[in-house]
C-alpha positions in Angstrom: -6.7 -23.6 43.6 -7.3 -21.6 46.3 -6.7 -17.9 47.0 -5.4 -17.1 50.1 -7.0 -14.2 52.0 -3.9 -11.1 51.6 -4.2 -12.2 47.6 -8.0 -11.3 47.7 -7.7 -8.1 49.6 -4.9 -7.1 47.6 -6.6 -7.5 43.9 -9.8 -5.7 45.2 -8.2 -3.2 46.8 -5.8 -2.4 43.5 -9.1 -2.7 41.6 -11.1 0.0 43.3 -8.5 2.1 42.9 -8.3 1.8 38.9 -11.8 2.4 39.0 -13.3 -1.2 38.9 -15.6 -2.8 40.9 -15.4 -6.4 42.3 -16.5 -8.9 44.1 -15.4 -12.1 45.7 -17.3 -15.5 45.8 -17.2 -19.2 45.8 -18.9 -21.6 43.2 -19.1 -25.2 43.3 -18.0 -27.2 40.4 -18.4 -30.9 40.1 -18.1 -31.1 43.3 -15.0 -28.5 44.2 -15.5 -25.3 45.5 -13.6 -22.8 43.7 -13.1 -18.6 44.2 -14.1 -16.7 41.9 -13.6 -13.1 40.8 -16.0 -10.6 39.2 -14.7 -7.2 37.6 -16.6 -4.6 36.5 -14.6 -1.6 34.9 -16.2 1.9 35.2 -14.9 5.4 34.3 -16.3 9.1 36.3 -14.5 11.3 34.2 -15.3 11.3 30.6 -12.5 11.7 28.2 -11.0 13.5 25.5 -12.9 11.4 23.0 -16.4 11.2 24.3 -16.2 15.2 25.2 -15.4 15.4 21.3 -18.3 12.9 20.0 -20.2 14.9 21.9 -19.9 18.7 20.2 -19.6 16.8 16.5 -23.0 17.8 14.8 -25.2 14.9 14.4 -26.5 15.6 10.4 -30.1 14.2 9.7 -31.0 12.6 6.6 -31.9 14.6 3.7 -33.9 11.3 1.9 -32.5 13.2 -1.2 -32.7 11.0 -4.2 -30.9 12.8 -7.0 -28.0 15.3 -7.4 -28.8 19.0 -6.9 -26.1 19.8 -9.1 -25.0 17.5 -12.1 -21.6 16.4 -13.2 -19.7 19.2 -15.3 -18.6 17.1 -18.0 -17.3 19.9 -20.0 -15.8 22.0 -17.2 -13.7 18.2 -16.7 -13.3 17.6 -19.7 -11.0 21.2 -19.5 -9.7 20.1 -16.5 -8.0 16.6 -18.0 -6.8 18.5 -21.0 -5.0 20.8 -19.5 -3.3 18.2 -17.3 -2.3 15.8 -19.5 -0.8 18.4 -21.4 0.7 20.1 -18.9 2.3 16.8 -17.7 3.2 14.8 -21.0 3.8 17.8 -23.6 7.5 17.3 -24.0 7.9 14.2 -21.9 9.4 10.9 -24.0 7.9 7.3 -23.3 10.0 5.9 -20.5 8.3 2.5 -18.7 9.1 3.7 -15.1 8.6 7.0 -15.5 5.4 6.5 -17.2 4.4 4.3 -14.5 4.9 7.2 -11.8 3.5 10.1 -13.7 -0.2 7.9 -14.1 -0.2 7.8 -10.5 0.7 11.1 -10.5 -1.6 12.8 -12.9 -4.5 10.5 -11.5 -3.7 12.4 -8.0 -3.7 15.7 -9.9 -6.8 15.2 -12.0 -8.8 13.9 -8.6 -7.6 16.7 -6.9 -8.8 19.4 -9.2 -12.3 18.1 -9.8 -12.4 17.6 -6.5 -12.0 21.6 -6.0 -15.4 22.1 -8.4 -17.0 21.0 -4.9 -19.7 18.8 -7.0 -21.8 17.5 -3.6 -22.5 13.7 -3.3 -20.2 12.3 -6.2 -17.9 9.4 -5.7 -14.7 9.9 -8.0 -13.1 7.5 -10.1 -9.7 8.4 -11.9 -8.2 5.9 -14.1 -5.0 7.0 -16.8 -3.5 4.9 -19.1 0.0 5.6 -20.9 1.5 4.0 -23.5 4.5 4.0 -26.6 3.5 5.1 -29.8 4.9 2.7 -31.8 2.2 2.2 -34.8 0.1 -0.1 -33.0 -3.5 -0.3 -31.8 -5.2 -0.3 -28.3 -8.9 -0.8 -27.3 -9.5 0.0 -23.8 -12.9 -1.0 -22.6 -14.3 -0.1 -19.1 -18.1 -1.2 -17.2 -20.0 -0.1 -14.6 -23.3 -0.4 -13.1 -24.9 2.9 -12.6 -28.2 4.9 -12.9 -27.8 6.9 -16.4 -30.0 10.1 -14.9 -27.6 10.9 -12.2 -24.1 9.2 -12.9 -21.7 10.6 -15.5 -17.7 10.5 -16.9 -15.7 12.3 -19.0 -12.6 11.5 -20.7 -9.7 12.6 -22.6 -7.3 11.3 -24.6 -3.8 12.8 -25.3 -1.1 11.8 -28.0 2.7 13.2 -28.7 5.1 12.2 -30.6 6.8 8.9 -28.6 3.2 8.3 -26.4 -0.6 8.2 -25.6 -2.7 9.1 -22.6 -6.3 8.1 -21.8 -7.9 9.9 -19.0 -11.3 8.8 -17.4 -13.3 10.2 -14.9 -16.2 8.5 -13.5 -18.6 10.5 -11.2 -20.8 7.8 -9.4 -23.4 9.6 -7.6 -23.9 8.9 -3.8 -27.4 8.7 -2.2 
């Protein structure tokens, strides 16, 4: 196929005014010759994004290899206590509604250890809720971690119609 002349001028012209650069050629291909077009796309104002990468502050590394500050295990231990008790005090064992308030009180317990700004700890929160009906439960959890700096606490919460366990794992991050 051939471009005709006005097409050529036309697509440069609207391409220099986006801000691209072009240029027209011929090539020969098994024996046709065939036009070509290059593009090359450019920008002279910078924008909102690259003025804003710009004034972040770049951090260096700290080559830190353990925690300044350790996990509180008793100050969270408090901390799931008082929410599970606040939450499931008075509260009857209800399937859906015991299936919204683990969600919830997972949210709640994250949040609130999250306020004890402990630096450099990934958070794990993981509640369990279930009938009191006579029965037994063993609830096993594993985890590959280094036993100087990485920690959990937990908590475990029983009224008359239900049970609540409530882990927190605090993986340290290097």
């Amino acid at each position: 196929m051939m471009m005709s002349d006005i097409t050529k001028d036309r697509t440069a012209h609207s391409l220099k005014k986006r801000g691209s650069s072009s240029s027209l050629s011929r090539k020969e291909l098994h024996g046709r010759t065939k036009d070509c077009l290059s593009t090359v796309s450019y920008m002279d104002e910078p924008s909102q994004r690259d003025v804003a990468s710009r004034l972040t502050v770049q951090m260096e590394n700290t080559y830190q290899l353990g925690p300044t500050k350790h996990f509180p295990v008793a100050i969270v231990n408090h901390v799931l206590e008082d929410v599970l008790t606040n939450y499931l005090q008075e509260e009857q064992y209800e399937p859906e509604l015991c299936r919204q308030m683990t969600k919830t009180i997972s949210e709640v317990i994250k949040a609130q250890v999250k306020d004890l700004m402990i630096p450099r700890y990934k958070l794990i929160v993981i509640v369990h809720i279930g009938q009191l009906n006579g029965q037994s439960i063993f609830i096993g959890s594993r985890c590959l971690w280094n036993p100087k700096s990485d920690n959990f606490s937990s908590y475990v919460f029983k009224n008359s119609s239900l049970f609540a366990l409530a882990n927190v794992y605090a993986v340290y991050f290097e």
